[in-house]
C-alpha positions in Angstrom: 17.1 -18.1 23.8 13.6 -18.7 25.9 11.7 -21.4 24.7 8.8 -19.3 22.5 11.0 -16.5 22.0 10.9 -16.7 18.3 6.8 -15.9 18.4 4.8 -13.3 19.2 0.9 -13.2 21.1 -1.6 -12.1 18.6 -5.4 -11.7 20.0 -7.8 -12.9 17.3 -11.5 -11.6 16.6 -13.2 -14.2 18.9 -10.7 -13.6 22.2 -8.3 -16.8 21.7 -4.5 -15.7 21.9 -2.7 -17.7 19.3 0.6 -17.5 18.4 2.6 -17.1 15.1 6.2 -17.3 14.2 7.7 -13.2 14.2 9.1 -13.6 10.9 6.2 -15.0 8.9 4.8 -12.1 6.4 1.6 -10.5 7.1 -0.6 -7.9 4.4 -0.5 -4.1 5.0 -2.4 -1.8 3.3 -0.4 0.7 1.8 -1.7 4.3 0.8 0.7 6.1 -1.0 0.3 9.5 -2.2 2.4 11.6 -4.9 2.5 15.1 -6.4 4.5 17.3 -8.1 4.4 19.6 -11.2 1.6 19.1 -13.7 1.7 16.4 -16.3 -0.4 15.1 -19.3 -3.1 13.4 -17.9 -3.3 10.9 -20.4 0.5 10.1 -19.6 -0.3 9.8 -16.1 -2.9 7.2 -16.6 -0.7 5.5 -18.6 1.8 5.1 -16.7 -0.2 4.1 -13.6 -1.7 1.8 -15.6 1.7 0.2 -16.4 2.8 0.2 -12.8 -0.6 -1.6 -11.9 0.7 -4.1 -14.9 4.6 -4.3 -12.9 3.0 -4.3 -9.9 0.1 -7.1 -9.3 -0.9 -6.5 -5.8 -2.0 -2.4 -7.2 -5.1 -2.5 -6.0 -6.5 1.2 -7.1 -4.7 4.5 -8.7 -6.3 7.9 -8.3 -4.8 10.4 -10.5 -5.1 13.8 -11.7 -2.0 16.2 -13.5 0.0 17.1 -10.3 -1.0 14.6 -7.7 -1.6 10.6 -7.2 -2.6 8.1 -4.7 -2.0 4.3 -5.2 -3.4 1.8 -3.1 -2.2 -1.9 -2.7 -1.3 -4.6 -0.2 2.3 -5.2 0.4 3.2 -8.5 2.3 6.1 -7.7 4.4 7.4 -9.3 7.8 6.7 -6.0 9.9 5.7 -2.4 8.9 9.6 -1.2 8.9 9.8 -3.3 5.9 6.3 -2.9 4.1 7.3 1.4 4.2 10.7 0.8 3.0 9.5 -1.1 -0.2 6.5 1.4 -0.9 8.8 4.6 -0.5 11.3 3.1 -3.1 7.8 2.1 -5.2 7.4 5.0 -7.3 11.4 6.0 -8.0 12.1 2.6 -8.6 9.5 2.4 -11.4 9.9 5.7 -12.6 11.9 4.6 -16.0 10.0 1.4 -16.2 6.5 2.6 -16.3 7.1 6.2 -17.2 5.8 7.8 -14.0 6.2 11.7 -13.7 8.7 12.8 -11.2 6.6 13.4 -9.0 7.7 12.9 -5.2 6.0 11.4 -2.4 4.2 13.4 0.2 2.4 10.9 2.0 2.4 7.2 2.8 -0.2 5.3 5.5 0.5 1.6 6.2 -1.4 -0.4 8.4 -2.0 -3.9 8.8 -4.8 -5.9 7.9 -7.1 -6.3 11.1 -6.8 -2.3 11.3 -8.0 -2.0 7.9 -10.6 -4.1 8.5 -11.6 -2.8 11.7 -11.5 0.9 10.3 -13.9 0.2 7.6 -15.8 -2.0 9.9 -16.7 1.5 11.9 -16.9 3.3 9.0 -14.0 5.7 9.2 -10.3 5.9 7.3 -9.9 4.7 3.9 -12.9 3.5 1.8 -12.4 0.1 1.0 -10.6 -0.1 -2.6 -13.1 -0.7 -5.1 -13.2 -0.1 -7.8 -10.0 -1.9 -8.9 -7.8 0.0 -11.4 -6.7 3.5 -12.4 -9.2 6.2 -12.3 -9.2 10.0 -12.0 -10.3 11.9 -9.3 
């Protein structure tokens, strides 16, 4: 193995290349979006609200009785991994929190500096605030 093999070149905001070891975790934004047949909106909410409980980096919930989009930061080595665990988010807490069974028809995960960058333009998502579950 070549020496420096093990990092990766990473250009920062003010020019300087830097480097960082390839394995260490970096945030992603994850945007995940669910629908299905309709559902008591109360029961939705709740159960949102219990995922945001199981789940402490949930950072917002849209919801309304057939569709849902929950918003968090996942820390993950590389995107492969941050989409795996988001796409086994919802089944995974479907029992636990009570979530409808709803499936997922769309997922966006990008990393931090794009997030940034994109609200920094003023384009893509709108930054996540307010915090918590909400209807549309």
């Amino acid at each position: 193995m070549a020496a420096g093999e093990n990092y990766r070149e990473r250009q920062e905001e003010d020019g300087q290349e830097r480097t960082r070891p390839a394995d260490l975790p970096r945030l992603w934004h994850v945007t995940l979006s669910v629908s299905g047949e309709e559902a008591d909106l109360r029961e939705v909410r709740r159960a949102l609200e219990q995922l945001a409980h199981d789940h402490p980096f949930l950072l917002t919930s849209r919801y309304a009785v057939d569709h849902a989009e929950i918003r968090y930061w996942e820390e993950a080595r590389d995107l492969h991994d941050a989409a795996a665990v988001a796409l086994r988010l919802w089944g995974e807490h479907r029992q636990t929190a009570g979530l409808p069974p709803w499936e997922i028809v769309g997922l966006e995960v990008i990393d931090r500096q794009t997030y940034h960058l994109r609200i920094a333009e003023g384009y893509g998502p709108a930054p996540a605030t307010p915090v918590g579950v909400h209807p549309y």
